[in-house]
C-alpha positions in Angstrom: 38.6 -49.1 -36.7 36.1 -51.2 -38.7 33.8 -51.0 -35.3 34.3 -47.3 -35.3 32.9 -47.1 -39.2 30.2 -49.7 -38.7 28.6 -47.3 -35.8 29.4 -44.1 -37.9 27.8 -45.9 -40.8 24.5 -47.2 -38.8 24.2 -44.1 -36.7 24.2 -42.2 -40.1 21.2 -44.8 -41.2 19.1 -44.3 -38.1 19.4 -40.5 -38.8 18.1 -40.6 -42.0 15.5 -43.4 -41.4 14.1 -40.5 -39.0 14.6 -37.5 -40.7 12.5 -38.9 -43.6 9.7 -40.8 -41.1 9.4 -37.2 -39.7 9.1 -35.9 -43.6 6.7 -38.7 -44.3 4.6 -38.1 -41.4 4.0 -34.4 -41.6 3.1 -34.5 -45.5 0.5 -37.4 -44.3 -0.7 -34.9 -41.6 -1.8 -32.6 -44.2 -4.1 -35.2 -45.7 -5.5 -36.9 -42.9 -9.6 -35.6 -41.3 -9.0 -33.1 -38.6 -11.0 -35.3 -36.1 -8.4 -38.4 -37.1 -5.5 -35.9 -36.3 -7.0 -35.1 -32.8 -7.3 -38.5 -32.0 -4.0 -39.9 -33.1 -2.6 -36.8 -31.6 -4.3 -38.0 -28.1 -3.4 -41.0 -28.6 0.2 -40.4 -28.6 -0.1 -38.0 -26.2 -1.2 -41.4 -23.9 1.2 -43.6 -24.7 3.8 -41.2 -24.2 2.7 -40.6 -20.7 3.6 -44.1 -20.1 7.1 -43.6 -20.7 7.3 -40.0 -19.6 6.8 -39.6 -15.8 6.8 -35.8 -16.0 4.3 -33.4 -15.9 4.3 -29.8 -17.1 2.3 -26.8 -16.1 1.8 -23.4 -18.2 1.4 -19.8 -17.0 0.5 -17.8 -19.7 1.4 -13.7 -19.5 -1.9 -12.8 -20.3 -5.8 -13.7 -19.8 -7.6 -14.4 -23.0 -8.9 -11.6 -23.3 -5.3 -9.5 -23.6 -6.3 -7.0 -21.2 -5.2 -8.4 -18.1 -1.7 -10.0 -17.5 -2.1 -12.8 -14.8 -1.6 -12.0 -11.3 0.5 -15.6 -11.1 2.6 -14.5 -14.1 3.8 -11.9 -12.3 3.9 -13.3 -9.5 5.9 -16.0 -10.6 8.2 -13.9 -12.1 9.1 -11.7 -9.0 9.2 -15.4 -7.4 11.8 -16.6 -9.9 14.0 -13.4 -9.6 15.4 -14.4 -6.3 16.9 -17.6 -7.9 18.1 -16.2 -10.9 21.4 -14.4 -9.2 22.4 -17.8 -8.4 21.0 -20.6 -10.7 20.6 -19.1 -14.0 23.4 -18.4 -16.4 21.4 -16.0 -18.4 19.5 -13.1 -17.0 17.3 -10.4 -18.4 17.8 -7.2 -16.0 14.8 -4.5 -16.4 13.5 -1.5 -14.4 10.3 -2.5 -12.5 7.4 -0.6 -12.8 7.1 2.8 -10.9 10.5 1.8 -9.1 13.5 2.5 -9.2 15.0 -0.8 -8.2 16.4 -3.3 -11.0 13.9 -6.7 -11.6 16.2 -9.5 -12.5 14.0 -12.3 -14.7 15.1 -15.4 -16.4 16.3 -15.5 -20.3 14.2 -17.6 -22.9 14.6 -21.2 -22.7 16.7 -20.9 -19.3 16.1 -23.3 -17.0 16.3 -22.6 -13.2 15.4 -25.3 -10.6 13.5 -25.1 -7.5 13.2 -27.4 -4.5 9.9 -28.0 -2.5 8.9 -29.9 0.4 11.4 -32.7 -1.3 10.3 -32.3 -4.8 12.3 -31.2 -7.8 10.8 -28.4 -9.9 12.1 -27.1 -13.3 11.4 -24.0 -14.7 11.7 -22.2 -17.9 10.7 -18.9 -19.7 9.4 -18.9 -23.2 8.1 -16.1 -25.8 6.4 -16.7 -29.2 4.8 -14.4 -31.6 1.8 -16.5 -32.9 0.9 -16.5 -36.7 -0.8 -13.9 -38.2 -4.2 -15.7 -39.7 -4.1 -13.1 -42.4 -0.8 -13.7 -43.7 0.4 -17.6 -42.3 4.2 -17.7 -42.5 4.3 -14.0 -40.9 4.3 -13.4 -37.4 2.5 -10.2 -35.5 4.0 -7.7 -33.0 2.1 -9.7 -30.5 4.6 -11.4 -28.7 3.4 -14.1 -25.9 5.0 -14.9 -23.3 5.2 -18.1 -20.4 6.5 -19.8 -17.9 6.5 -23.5 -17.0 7.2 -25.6 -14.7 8.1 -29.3 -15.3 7.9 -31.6 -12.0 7.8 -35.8 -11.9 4.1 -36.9 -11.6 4.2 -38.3 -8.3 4.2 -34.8 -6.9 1.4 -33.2 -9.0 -1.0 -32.6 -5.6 1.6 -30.9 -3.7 2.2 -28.8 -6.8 -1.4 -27.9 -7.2 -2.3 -27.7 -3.6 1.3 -26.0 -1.8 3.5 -25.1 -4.4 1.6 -22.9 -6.6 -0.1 -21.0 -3.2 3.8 -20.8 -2.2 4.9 -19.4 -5.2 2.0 -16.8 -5.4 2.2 -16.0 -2.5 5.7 -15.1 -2.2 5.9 -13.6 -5.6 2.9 -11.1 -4.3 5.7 -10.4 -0.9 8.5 -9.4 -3.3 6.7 -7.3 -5.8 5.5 -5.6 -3.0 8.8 -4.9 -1.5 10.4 -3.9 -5.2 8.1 -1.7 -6.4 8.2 2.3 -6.1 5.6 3.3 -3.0 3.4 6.1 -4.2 1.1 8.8 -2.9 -2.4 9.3 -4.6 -4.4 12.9 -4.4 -7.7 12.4 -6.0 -8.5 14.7 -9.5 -11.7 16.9 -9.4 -15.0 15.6 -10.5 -14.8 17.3 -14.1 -11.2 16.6 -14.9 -11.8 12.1 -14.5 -15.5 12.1 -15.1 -14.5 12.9 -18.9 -12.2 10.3 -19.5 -9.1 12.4 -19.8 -7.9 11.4 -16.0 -7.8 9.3 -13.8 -9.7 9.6 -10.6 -6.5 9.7 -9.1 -3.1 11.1 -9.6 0.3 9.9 -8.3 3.8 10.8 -7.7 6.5 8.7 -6.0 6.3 8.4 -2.1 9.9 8.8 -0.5 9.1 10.3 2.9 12.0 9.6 5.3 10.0 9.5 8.3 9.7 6.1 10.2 9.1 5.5 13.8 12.6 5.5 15.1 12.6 9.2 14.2 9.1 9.9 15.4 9.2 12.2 18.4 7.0 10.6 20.5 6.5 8.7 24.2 8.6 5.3 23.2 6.0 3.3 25.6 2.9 4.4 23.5 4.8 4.4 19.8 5.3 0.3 20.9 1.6 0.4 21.3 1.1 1.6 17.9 3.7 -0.8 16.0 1.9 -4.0 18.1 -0.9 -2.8 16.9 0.3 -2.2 12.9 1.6 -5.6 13.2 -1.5 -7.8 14.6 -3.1 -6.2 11.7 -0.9 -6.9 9.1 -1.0 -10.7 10.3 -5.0 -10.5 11.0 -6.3 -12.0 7.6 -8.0 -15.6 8.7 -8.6 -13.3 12.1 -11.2 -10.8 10.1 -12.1 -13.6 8.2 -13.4 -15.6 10.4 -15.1 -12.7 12.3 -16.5 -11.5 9.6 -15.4 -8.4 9.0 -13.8 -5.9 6.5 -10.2 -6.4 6.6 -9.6 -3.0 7.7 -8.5 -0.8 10.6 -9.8 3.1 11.4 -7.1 5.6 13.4 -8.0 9.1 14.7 -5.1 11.2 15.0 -5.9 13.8 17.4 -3.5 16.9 18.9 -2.7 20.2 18.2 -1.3 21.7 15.3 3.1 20.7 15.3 2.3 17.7 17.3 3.4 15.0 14.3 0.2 13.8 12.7 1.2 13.8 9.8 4.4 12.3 10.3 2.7 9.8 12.3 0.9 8.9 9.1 4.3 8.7 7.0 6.1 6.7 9.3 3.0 4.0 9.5 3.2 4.2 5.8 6.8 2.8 5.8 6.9 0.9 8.2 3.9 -1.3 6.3 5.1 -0.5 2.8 1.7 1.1 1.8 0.9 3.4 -0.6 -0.8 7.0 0.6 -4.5 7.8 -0.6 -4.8 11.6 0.5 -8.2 12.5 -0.3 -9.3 16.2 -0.4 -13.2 15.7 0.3 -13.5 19.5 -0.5 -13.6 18.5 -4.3 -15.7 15.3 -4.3 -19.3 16.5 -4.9 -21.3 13.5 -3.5 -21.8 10.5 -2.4 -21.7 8.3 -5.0 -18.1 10.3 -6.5 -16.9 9.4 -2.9 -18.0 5.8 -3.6 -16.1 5.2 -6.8 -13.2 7.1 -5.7 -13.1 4.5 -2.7 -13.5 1.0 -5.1 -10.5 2.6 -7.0 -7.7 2.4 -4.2 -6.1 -0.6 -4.3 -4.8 -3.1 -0.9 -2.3 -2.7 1.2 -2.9 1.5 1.2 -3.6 4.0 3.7 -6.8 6.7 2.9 -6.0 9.7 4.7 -8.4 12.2 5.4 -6.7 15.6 7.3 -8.0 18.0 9.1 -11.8 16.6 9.1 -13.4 18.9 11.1 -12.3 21.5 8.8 -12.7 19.6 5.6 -16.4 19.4 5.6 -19.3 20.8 8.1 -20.6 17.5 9.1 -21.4 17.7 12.1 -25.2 18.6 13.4 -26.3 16.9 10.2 -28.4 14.6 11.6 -30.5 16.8 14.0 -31.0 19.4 11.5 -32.5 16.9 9.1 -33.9 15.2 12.0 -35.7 18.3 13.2 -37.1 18.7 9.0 -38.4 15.4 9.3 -40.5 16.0 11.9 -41.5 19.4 10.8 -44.7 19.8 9.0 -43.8 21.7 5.8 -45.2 19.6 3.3 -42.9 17.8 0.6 -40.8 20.8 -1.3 -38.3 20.5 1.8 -38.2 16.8 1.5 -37.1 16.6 -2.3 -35.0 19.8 -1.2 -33.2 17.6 1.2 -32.5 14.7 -0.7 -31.2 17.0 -3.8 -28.5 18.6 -1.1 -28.0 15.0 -0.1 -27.6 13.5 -4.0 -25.6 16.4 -4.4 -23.2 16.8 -1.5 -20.9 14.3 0.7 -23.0 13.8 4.0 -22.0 12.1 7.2 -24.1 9.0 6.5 -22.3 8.7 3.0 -18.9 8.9 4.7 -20.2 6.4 7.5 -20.8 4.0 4.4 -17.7 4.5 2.8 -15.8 3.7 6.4 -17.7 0.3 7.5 -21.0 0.4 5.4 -21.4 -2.3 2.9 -18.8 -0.5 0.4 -16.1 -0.5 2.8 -15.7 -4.7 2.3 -14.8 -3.8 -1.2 -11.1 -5.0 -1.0 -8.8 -5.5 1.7 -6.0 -4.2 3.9 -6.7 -0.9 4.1 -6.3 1.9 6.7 -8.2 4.7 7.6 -7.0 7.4 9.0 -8.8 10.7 10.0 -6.2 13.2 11.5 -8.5 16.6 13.5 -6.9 19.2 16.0 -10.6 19.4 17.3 -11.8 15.8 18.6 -14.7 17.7 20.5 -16.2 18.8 16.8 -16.8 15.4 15.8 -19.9 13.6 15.7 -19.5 10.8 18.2 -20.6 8.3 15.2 -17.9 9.4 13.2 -15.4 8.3 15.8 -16.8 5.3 17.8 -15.1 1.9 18.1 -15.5 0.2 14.6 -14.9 3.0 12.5 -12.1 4.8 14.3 -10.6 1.9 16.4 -7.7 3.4 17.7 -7.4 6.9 19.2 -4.1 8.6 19.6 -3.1 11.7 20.8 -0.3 13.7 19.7 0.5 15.8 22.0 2.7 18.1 23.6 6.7 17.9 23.4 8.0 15.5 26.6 11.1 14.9 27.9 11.0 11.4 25.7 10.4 13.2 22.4 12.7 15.5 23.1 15.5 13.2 23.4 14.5 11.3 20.5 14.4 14.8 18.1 17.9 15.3 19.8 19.0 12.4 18.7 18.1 12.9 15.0 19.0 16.5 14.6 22.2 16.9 16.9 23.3 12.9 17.6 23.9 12.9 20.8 21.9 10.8 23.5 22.6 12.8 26.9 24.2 16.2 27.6 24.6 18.6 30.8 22.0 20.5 29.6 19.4 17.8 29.5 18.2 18.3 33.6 17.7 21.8 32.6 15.5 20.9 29.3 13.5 18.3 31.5 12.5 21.0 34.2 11.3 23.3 31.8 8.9 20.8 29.5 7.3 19.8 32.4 6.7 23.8 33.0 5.7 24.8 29.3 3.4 23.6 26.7 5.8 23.4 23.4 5.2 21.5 20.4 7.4 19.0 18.9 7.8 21.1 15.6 9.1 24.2 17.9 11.2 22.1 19.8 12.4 20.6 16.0 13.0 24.2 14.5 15.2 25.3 17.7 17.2 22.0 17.4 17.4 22.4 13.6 21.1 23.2 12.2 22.1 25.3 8.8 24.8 23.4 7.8 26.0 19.9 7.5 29.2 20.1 9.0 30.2 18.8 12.8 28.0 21.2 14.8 28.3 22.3 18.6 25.3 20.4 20.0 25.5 23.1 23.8 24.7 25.9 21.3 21.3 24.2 19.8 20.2 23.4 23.1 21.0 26.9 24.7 18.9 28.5 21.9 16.1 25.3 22.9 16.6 26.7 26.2 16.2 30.4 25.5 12.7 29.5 23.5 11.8 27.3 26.5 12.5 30.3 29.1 10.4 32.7 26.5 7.6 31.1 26.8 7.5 30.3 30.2 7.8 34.2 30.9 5.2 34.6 28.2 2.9 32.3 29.9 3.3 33.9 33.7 2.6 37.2 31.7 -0.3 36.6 30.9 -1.8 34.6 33.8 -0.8 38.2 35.4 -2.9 39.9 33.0 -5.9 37.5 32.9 -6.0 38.1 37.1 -5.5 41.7 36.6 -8.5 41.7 33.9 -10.8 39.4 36.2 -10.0 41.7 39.3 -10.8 45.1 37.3 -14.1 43.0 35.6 -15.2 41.9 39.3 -14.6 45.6 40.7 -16.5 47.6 37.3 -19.8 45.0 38.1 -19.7 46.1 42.1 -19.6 49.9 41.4 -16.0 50.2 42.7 -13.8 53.7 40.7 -10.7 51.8 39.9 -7.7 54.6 39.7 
């Protein structure tokens, strides 16, 4: 019992003893030179790194200039989420930006450990609100906040050269994967060029199309995806090319054919956000420029209907034929006013693999036309528009895949039927699509959807023997009218 009151007693002692050392020291701080205080601060900073064989890193929120929060932070934080469901005891749960989805982040002063490549990392979060220099004792609105991580010396080059990459890395994968896709149309020139909007406006992207629901030829959609994929995986490959980590794709077809849910279901399958750009409302080149540097990686820029959009085609000759005219400089500074002052082809050449186009990385184009003949061959060769695919015509293989989605079934008596008639008529995938289409929800007699397929199937067949017979009819009574024959 005496023991027991003796360690009490001398615990109590040493206690005190460095409660009033601490006192002592931080009334001498006040009166020692500032450069005396930085060096006895160093200095104890070195010996303690004798004894302590940890080291600890900081990631502040924010740069210093408190515009920009750090791409690691974040990051870092999207990393950490994945551990927190099953390490940390205290979680903060918040909505993540443009999403939907719930972002689960560690609470102050929680620690959550990590393992890497056999080291031992511990991580915390911590937020401060510094001191006001106007008013010391009071603390702004400004709240700061940071992570670090705390790892045994010994390890400090794997943390510097792996972990960190790791952690950024996968933080970047997750964010990606959490946040709410989106779909960008660009504002007119006199609605951003104020300051009032953006150059682009967005709303959430939650199209449903994805390749399994694409009615298409299953060999060629295969193509595509290989293709998606060796591009997604290509950054070191462009790299060390030295190109513009980029990819062009010319949808091509008739009207109903699926472009554009060709473009939708690239756009999920990728996880990219949509930049449709309506060229009609940029006014020139240098608009289309900026518009461009504003779209961020990882996005598709769509441009529909091209051929349509803007007359640029027969540009070239037309100026080419003014340049070698004689007619004195008025149509020269005419020209390059209409050039200044409208989108040409050799500004939208630019903006696909000119210099500007290397500013960022993974992005698609995509330039969808019912009229591939229209184009200028420029426009479209190999390096701007790698990849051309057709959307065509409704076969027997798209068929079966839009039957699937709209009635569920995978075969049927009628399917022989169906087969023999595609390979007679010319339908497109969206007629096929609206014949197959039910009203209701309920269980739905799949014979009756296909009968009506086939009634619209038989229709047009007749349709289309009707007027071959006319067009020979017309031909015969054209041939007869130019030989003088009386036709009665």
């Amino acid at each position: 019992m005496d023991q027991v009151a003796a360690l009490t007693s001398l615990s109590t002692k040493i206690t005190s003893t460095i409660g009033g050392l601490a006192i002592i020291w931080a009334m001498f701080r006040q009166f020692i030179p500032y450069e005396l205080k930085q060096y006895l601060d160093a200095l104890t900073l070195k010996f303690t790194s004798y004894i302590n064989p940890y080291e600890c890193f900081v990631i502040e929120e924010y740069a210093g200039d408190r515009m920009n929060r750090h791409e690691l932070y974040i990051a870092t934080k999207a990393y950490l989420s994945d551990h927190c469901s099953r390490c940390a005891r205290t979680c903060r749960v918040e909505l993540g930006k443009d999403s939907d989805r719930f972002l689960v982040s560690i609470g102050e002063r929680v620690e959550v450990t990590d393992d890497f490549n056999g080291a031992r990392i511990w991580w915390h979060a911590y937020m401060h609100a510094p001191v006001s220099n106007h008013n010391i004792g009071r603390h702004s609105d400004d709240q700061r906040r940071y992570y670090t991580l705390t790892f045994h010396k010994r390890h400090r080059e794997l943390i510097e050269g792996l972990y960190l990459r790791h952690v950024l890395d996968k933080g970047r994968a997750i964010t990606i994967r959490n946040r709410q896709r989106r779909l960008f149309t660009n504002n007119p020139y006199n609605s951003w060029s104020s300051f009032i909007k953006p150059m682009w406006n967005h709303v959430q992207f939650q199209h449903p199309s994805t390749f399994d629901t694409l009615a298409m030829d299953p060999i060629k959609k295969q193509e595509i995806i290989d293709d998606l994929n060796e591009f997604r995986k290509g950054k070191e490959y462009y790299s060390r090319i030295g190109k513009a980590w980029k990819r062009g794709y010319l949808l091509y077809g008739p009207p109903g054919t699926g472009k554009s849910s060709m473009i939708t279901a690239i756009a999920n399958f990728l996880e990219y956000d949509i930049y449709d750009m309506e060229l009609t409302t940029v006014k020139s080149n240098t608009e289309l420029r900026k518009l461009f540097i504003e779209t961020t990686g990882k996005s598709i820029i769509v441009i529909e209907d091209i051929d349509c959009t803007l007359d640029l085609t027969g540009k070239r000759n037309s100026n080419k034929s003014k340049e070698e005219g004689d007619d004195g400089s008025d149509e020269k500074i005419e020209r390059k006013d209409d050039e200044e002052k409208n989108v040409t082809l050799s500004g939208l050449l630019n903006f696909i693999d000119g210099l500007w186009s290397a500013c960022g990385e993974e992005r698609i184009i995509i330039f969808t036309t019912n009229h591939i003949e229209k184009l200028d061959p420029a426009l479209i060769r190999t390096g701007r528009m790698d990849k051309h695919i057709e959307m065509s015509y409704c076969d027997f293989e798209s068929f079966r895949i839009l039957a699937q989605n709209y009635l569920g079934i995978e075969s049927h008596k009628l399917y022989e039927m169906i087969r023999r008639l595609l390979e007679e008529v010319k339908i497109m995938p969206a007629d096929v699509a609206e014949s197959l289409m039910c009203v209701g929800f309920s269980k739905v007699d799949a014979g009756m959807y296909l009968e009506r397929l086939i009634k619209t199937l038989m229709e047009r067949k007749e349709a289309v023997e009707e007027q071959g017979k006319d067009g020979i009819v017309e031909e015969v009574y054209k041939n007869n009218v130019s030989n003088g024959v009386e036709l009665k």
